[in-house]
C-alpha positions in Angstrom: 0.0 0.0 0.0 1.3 3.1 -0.8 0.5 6.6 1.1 -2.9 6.8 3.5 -4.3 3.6 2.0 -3.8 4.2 -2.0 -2.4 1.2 -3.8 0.9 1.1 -5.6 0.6 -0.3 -8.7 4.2 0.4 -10.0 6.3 -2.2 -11.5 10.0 -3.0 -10.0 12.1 -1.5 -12.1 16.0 -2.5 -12.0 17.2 -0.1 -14.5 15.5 2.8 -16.1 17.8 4.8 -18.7 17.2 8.1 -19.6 18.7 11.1 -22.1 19.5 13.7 -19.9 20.0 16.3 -23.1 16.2 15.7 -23.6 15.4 16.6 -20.1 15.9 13.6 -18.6 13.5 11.9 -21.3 13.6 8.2 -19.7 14.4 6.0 -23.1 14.1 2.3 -21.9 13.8 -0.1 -18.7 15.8 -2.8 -18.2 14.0 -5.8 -16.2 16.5 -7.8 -14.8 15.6 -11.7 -13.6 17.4 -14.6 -12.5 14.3 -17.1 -13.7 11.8 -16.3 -15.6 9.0 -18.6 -14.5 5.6 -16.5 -14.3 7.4 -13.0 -13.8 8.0 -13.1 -18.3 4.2 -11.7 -18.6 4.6 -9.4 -15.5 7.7 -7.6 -17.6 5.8 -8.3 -21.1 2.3 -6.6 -19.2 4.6 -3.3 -17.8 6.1 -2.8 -21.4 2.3 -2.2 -22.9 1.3 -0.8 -20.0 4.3 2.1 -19.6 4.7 2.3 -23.7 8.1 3.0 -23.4 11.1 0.0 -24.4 11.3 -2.7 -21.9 14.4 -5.4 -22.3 14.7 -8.3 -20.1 18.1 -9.3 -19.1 18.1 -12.9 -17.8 20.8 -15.1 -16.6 19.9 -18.8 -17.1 17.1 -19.2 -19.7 18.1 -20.8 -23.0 14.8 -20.6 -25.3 15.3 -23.2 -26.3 11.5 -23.4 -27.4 8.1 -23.2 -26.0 5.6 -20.5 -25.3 8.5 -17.8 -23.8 10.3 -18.0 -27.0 7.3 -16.8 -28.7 5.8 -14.2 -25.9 9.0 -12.1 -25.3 9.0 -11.1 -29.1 6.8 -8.8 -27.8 9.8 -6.6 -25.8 12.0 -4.5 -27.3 14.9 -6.9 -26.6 16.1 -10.2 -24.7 19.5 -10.4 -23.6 20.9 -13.8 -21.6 23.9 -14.3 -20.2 24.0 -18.2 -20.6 26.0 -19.3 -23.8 24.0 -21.7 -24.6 20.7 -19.4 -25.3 19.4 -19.9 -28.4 19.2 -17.0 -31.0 16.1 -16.2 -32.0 14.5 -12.6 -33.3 14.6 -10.3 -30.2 16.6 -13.1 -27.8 20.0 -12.6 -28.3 23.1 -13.1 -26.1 24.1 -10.7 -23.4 26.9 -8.9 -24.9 24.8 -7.5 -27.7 23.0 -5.3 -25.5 25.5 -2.4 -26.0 25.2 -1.8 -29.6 21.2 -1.9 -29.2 21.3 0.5 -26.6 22.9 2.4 -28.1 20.5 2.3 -30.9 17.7 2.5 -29.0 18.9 6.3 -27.3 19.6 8.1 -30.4 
């Protein structure tokens, strides 16, 4: 609950980058998880919700295939840090992040 009895509806955000020569413009979030279980459509809801670029940074999920493969096209970009993740549109490994970021604050 947030002040006198008011509900705070506001995602947990890990890391929200902004452009400080556009007035401190925020650009993109990046979620950060360790497993994705049910939290994938938590982070996929927030990034239609705040209509702003979400990426989700996760540390042991390979996509190997199923139904997160498909949902997380939805976010502006996956990044995993296991080497074994398996490329696919938006999923990509971690250490392609940089040059998208980059992209994504001009």
């Amino acid at each position: 609950m947030g002040k006198k009895g008011v509900r705070d509806y506001r995602p947990d955000i890990d890391i929200i980058l902004v452009r400080t020569d556009k007035g401190n413009k925020p650009m993109a979030i990046i979620s950060a998880k360790t497993t994705l279980a049910e939290r994938i459509m938590q982070t996929i809801t927030w990034s239609r919700y705040l209509k702003i670029k979400v990426l989700l940074v996760t540390a042991w999920e390979t996509f190997e295939s199923g139904a997160n493969r498909e949902r997380v096209q939805e976010l502006e970009g996956v990044y995993v840090c296991n080497k074994d993740v398996k490329e696919y549109g938006k999923i990509k490994i971690f250490s392609k992040i940089t040059k998208d970021l980059e992209r994504f604050c001009r």
